[in-house]
Residue, then its C-alpha position, 0 to 999 in steps of 0.5 A: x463593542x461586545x458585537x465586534x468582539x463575537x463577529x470576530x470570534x464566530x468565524x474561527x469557531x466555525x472553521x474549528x468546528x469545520x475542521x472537526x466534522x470534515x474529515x468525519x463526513x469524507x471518512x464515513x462517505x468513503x465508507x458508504x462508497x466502499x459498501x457495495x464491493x462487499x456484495x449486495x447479498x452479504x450486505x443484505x444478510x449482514x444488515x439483517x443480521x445486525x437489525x437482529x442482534x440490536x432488536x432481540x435483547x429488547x424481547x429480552x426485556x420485556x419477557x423479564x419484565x413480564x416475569x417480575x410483574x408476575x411474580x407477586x401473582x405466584x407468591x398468592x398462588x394465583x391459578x396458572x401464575x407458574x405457568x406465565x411465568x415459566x413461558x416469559x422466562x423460557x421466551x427472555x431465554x430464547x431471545x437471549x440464546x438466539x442473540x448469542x447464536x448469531x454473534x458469531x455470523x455476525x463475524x463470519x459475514x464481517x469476515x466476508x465483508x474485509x475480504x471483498x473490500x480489501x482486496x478491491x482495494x489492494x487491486x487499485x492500489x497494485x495496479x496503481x503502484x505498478x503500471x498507472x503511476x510515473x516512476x518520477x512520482x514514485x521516487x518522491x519521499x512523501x509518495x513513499x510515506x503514502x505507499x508505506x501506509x497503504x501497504x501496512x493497512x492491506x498487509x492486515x499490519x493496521x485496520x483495513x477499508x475491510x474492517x471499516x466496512x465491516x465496523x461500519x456495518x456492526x454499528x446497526x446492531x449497537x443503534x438499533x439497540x439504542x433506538x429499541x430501549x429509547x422506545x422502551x423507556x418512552x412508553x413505559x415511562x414517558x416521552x421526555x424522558x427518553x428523550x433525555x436518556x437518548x441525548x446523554x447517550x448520543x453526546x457521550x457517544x460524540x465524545x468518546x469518537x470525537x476524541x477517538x478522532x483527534x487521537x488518529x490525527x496526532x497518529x498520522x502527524x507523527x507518520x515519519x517518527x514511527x517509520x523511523x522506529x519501524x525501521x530500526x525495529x526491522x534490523x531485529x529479523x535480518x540477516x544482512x544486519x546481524x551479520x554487521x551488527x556482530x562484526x562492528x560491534x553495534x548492539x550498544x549502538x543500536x539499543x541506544x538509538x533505538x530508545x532514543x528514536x522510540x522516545x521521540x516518537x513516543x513521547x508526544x504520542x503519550x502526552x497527546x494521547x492524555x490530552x486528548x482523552x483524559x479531559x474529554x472523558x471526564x467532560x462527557x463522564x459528567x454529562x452521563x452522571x447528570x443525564x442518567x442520575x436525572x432519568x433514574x431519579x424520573x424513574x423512581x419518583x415515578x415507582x415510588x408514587x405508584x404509577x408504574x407497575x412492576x412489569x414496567x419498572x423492570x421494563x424501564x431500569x433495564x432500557x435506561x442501562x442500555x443508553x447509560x453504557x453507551x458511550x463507551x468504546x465498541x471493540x467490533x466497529x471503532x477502531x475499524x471505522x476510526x482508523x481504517x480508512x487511513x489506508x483507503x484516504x492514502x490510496x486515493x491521495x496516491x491515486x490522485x498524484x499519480x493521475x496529476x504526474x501522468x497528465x499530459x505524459x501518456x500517448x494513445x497511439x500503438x506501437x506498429x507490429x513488427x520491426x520498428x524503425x531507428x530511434x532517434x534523439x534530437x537535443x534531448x535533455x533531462x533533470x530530476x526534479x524542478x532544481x537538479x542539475x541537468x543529467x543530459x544536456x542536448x544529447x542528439x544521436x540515432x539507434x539504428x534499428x536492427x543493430x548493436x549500439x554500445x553506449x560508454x561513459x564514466x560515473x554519471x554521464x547520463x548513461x542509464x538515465x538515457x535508458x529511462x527516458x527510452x523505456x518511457x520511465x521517464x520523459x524528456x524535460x527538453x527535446x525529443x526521442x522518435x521512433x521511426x519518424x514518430x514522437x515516443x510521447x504520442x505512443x501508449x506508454x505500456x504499448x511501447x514498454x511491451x515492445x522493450x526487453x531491459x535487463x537492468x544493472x539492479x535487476x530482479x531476484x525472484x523469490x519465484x521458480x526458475x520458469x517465473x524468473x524466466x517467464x516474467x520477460x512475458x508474462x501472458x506466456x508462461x505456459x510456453x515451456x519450450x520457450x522458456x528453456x529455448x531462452x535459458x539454452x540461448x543465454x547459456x542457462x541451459x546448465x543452470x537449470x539441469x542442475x536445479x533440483x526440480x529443473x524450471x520448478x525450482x524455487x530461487x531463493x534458500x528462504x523457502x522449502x526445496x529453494x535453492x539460490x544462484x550465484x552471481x553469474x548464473x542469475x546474470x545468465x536467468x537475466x539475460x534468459x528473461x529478456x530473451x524470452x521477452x524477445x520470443x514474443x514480440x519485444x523489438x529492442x533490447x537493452x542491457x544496463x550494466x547487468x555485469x558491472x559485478x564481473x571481471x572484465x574478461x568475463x564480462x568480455x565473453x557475455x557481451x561477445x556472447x550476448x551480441x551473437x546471439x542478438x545479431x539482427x536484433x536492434x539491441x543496446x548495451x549500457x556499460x564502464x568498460x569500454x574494453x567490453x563492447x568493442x564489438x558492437x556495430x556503434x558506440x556512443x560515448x557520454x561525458x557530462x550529459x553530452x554526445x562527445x563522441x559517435x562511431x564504430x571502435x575502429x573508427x573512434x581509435x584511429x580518432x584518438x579521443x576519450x574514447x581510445x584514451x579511456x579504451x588504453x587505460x583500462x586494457x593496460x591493467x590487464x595487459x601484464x604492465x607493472x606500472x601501478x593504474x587503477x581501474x576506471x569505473x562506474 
C-alpha cells in the first residue's frame, strides 16, 4: 500500500520540481546566448575584471590574519616584528584599495555591457514589430500585452536583457569570492568543514533566488491589472484628459477608480509576496543558523584546543563570515538576471508568433520595374478573425492600371479593408487579387508595398521635421531636397512650408523647442506631399483612404478635383463617403454590404439610377440651398 502510495506521489513531485528548475534553465541559457552581443573583448575584460574583485579580498584576509599572528611577536619586541607587521598590514590595505578601485570599472564595462545587449534587442524587436510581423498578429490583445512588456524593458522602464547580461557577469565577483573563502576555510581549518560552510551557503543562496523566482511568476500573472493601473496613471500627464477631466468634473471619479484598480492589482501582489518570502526566508534563516553555528563552534573547539594559530584563527572567522552572508540579495545582479530577461522571453514569444502568422503568406518574387498592369479581384473575401462575420463577400472587380477609380459606400461596406488586402496588410480568407496576371501572394510583400503610396484616413503626424514628414514617402531619399519641396509645390503645400520658421527644418509638433504644429488642412496637403513623393520614386499605385473625411464637402470637392489633375496617368484610388466628391474619377466602384453593387463611370451609374445616383442626390441636396430638413449620409 505504502508503495502504491509513493509511486502516485513522485511523479507530481517531479513535474513540481520541473516546473521550478525549467523557467530557470531557459532564463539562464538565453542569458549565455545573449553574452556575445556585448563583444568578446568587454567580456574579457569584465570577467577579468569580476575574477579580480571576488579574489582580492582573499589577499585581504590573509595579510590581516598575518597581522594578528604577529602581534604577540611585537608585544615581546621581538627583533624586526614592527617591520612584518607594518608590510602585512600595508599589503591587506593595497588589496582592499585595489578592490575598491576597480568597483567602479566594474560599472563602467556593465554599462558597456546593457548598451550592446539592449540595443541588438531592441533592433530585433522594431524590426519585427514594424516589417516582420502580419498587422493581423499585431491587432491581437495578448500580442499587445507582449509588445507593452517588451517595450517597458527597452525604454529602461524595467531590467532589460543588458542588465541581465551585465547581472549575470557581476556574479563571477560574488562566486569567485565564495570559492576564495571556502578554499580558505578548508586549509586552515579543515576539508569537511568547508564543505559544510559551502553547502549552507549554496542552499541559502537557492533559497533566497528560488523565492525571487516565484515572486517574478505572480509579477507576470498579474500582467493585465497593472496595464489596467498604467493606464489610469497616465491620464496624470495628459493634456487631452486634463482637459476632460476639468470640463466632466471627473478627479472624484478618477481618484476612486484609480484606488479601486490599484486595490486589485495590488492586493494579490501583496499577499503572495508574503507568501512567497516570508516563509522561505525563515525556512533557509534556519539552515544558515544551523550550518554557520555548526562550523563557528568546529572553529572554536579547534582555537580552543590549541590546534590553530592566531594567523589561522584570523584566516578562518573571516572566510566563514563570507559564506554566512551569502545568501542575502545581491543588488548588482539579482533583479537583473531574475527580472531582465522578462523583455527578452516576450520578444521571442512575439518573434515566434509573428513567424507563425507569416507562414505560408509571404511571396518571394519581385514586383517587375516599371508600370504595372490592372489589379484585378476575382470573388475576394475577407473576415477578421476565425468567428467575424465576413467584411467582403465575393467581391470581383478591376483597377485598370493607369487610371482613377473611386471606391464608394456607407458605414462598413468593406471599403478600407479593401485597401489592406491591397496594400498586403492583409490576405484574402477567399479568392484572389492579381496583379497583371500574377497572384499578389506569390510577390514579396515588402517588394510590392514599395511600389504603393497610401495616405490613410488616420494617417501619421510626425513629431518630425517638415522634410521627414515629407520624406518618409521614401525613405532611402531624403536627402533629395529638391523632391521634397517638388511634392509639397505639387500638393499645394508650397505655402505651408514658406511659412514655417525654419522651412522643411521645421519641427511639426508645439511639444518641442522651435516646433510649430499644422492645422488640419495643412497636415492633409504634407499627407498628400509624402505620397507624392513616394510616387517620385518609384511608388506605381496610389491610394487615398478617406484622408478628408474631417473636411466639408466643398472643400473636399476641390482636393479630389486637385489631387486627380495632378495624378492624371497614374493608376490611382480613391476611398470615400461622399459620393458627390469623386465624380470625377475615370471608374467608380460602389460597396454595399462587402459586395460589388454597382461599377461604372458617374455618368453612367446616373443615368442607372441606382444607389449610387439615389445616395449622389441626397447628399447634393444638403448643400443645394433646399430647406427640407436631410441629414448627411456618412461613414
Amino acid at each position: 500500500m505504502t508503495e502504491r502510495k509513493v509511486a502516485a506521489v513522485s511523479p507530481t513531485l517531479t513535474e513540481r520540481v520541473r516546473g521550478w528548475t525549467r523557467p530557470t534553465r531557459e532564463r539562464w541559457s538565453a542569458i549565455f546566448r545573449l553574452l556575445p552581443r556585448a563583444g568578446a573583448s568587454v567580456i574579457i575584460a569584465a570577467v577579468l575584471l569580476n575574477l579580480a574583485i571576488g579574489v582580492l579580498p582573499m589577499a585581504f584576509i590573509i595579510w590581516t590574519g598575518q597581522v594578528l599572528g604577529d602581534l604577540p611577536a611585537v608585544a615581546g619586541g621581538a627583533p624586526d616584528a614592527w617591520r612584518t607587521v607594518v608590510l602585512s598590514l600595508t599589503i591587506a590595505v593595497a588589496a582592499f584599495v585595489f578592490q575598491q578601485m576597480l568597483v567602479p570599472f566594474q560599472s563602467a564595462l556593465g554599462e558597456v555591457v546593457i548598451r550592446r545587449v539592449d540595443g541588438f534587442c531592441a533592433g530585433r524587436l522594431g524590426r519585427a514589430a514594424l516589417a516582420e510581423a502580419p498587422i493581423a498578429v499585431l491587432e491581437r490583445p495578448d500580442i499587445s500585452g507582449l509588445l507593452g512588456e517588451a517595450r517597458g524593458g527597452y525604454d529602461r522602464v524595467l531590467p532589460t536583457p543588458g542588465d541581465a547580461v551585465a547581472g549575470a557577469l557581476a556574479l563571477i565577483a560574488r562566486y569567485s569570492q565564495l570559492a576564495g573563502a571556502v578554499i580558505l576555510v578548508g586549509f586552515v581549518l579543515s576539508v569537511p568543514a568547508a564543505l559544510l560552510i559551502g553547502a549552507t551557503a549554496l542552499i541559502v543562496r537557492y533559497g533566497q533566488r528560488g523565492s525571487l523566482g516565484r515572486f517574478g511568476a505572480l509579477w507576470v500573472s498579474l500582467l493585465s491589472s497593472r496595464q489596467r493601473v498604467m493606464y489610469l496613471r497616465s491620464f496624470g500627464t495628459s493634456t487631452k484628459v486634463a482637459k476632460e477631466m476639468r470640463m466632466f468634473g471627473l478627479l472624484e471619479w478618477y481618484q476612486r477608480r484609480h484606488r479601486d484598480d490599484s486595490r486589485s492589482y495590488l492586493d494579490p501582489l501583496w499577499v503572495g509576496r508574503r507568501r512567497i518570502l516570508l516563509r522561505p526566508f525563515l525556512a533557509y534563516a534556519a539552515v544558515a543558523l544551523v550550518g554557520g553555528a555548526t562550523v563557528l563552534y568546529w572553529l572554536a573547539g579547534a582555537a580552543g584546543s590549541g590546534t590553530l594559530t592566531l594567523t589561522q584563527l584570523g584566516i578562518a572567522i573571516q572566510g566563514v563570515l563570507i559564506p554566512i552572508r551569502f545568501g542575502v540579495f545581491f543588488p548588482e545582479s539579482d533583479v537583473q538576471t531574475q527580472y531582465g530577461m522578462q523583455a527578452y522571453q516576450a520578444l521571442t514569444t512575439f518573434e515566434r508568433t509573428a513567424a507563425e502568422g507569416r507562414a505560408g503568406v509571404a511571396g518571394d518574387l519581385p514586383v517587375p520595374a516599371g508600370t504595372i498592369g490592372p489589379i484585378r479581384f476575382d470573388d475576394v473575401a475577407f473576415r477578421y478573425g476565425e468567428a467575424g462575420s465576413p467584411v467582403l463577400d465575393g467581391v470581383s472587380c478591376t483597377l485598370p492600371a493607369g487610371r482613377s477609380t473611386a471606391i464608394v459606400g456607407l458605414n462598413g461596406a468593406g471599403k478600407t479593408t479593401l485597401v489592406k488586402l491591397l496594400a498586403r496588410l492583409y490576405d484574402p480568407t477567399g479568392g484572389a487579387i492579381s496583379v497583371g496576371g500574377v497572384d499578389l501572394r506569390q510577390y514579396s510583400p515588402r517588394d510590392w508595398q514599395q511600389r504603393l503610396a497610401v495616405i490613410f484616413q488616420d494617417y501619421v503626424h510626425y513629431e518630425l521635421d517638415a522634410a521627414a514628414n515629407i520624406g518618409l514617402g521614401a525613405a532611402d531619399h531624403l536627402d533629395d531636397r529638391e523632391g521634397l519641396l517638388a511634392a509639397a509645390r505639387r500638393a499645394g503645400a508650397e505655402d505651408v512650408i514658406d511659412a514655417l520658421p525654419h522651412g522643411l527644418d521645421t519641427i511639426l509638433s508645439r511639444q518641442y523647442a522651435g516646433g510649430t504644429d499644422l492645422s488640419g488642412g495643412q497636415w492633409q496637403r504634407i499627407a498628400l506631399a509624402r505620397a507624392l513623393f513616394a510616387v517620385r520614386h518609384g511608388a506605381s499605385v496610389l491610394v487615398l483612404d478617406e484622408p478628408t473625411a474631417q473636411l466639408d464637402v466643398r472643400a473636399e470637392v476641390e482636393f479630389y478635383d486637385r489631387f486627380l489633375e495632378l495624378t492624371r496617368g497614374l493608376t490611382t484610388v480613391i476611398i470615400s463617403h461622399r459620393f458627390s466628391t469623386v465624380r470625377r474619377a475615370d471608374q467608380i466602384i460602389v460597396l454595399d454590404g462587402g459586395r460589388v453593387t454597382e461599377q461604372g463611370s458617374h455618368d453612367e451609374l446616373m443615368a442607372a439610377g441606382g444607389q449610387y445616383a439615389e445616395l449622389f442626390r441626397l447628399q447634393a441636396r444638403r448643400f443645394s440651398g433646399d430647406d427640407e430638413p436631410l441629414v448627411e449620409v456618412t461613414a
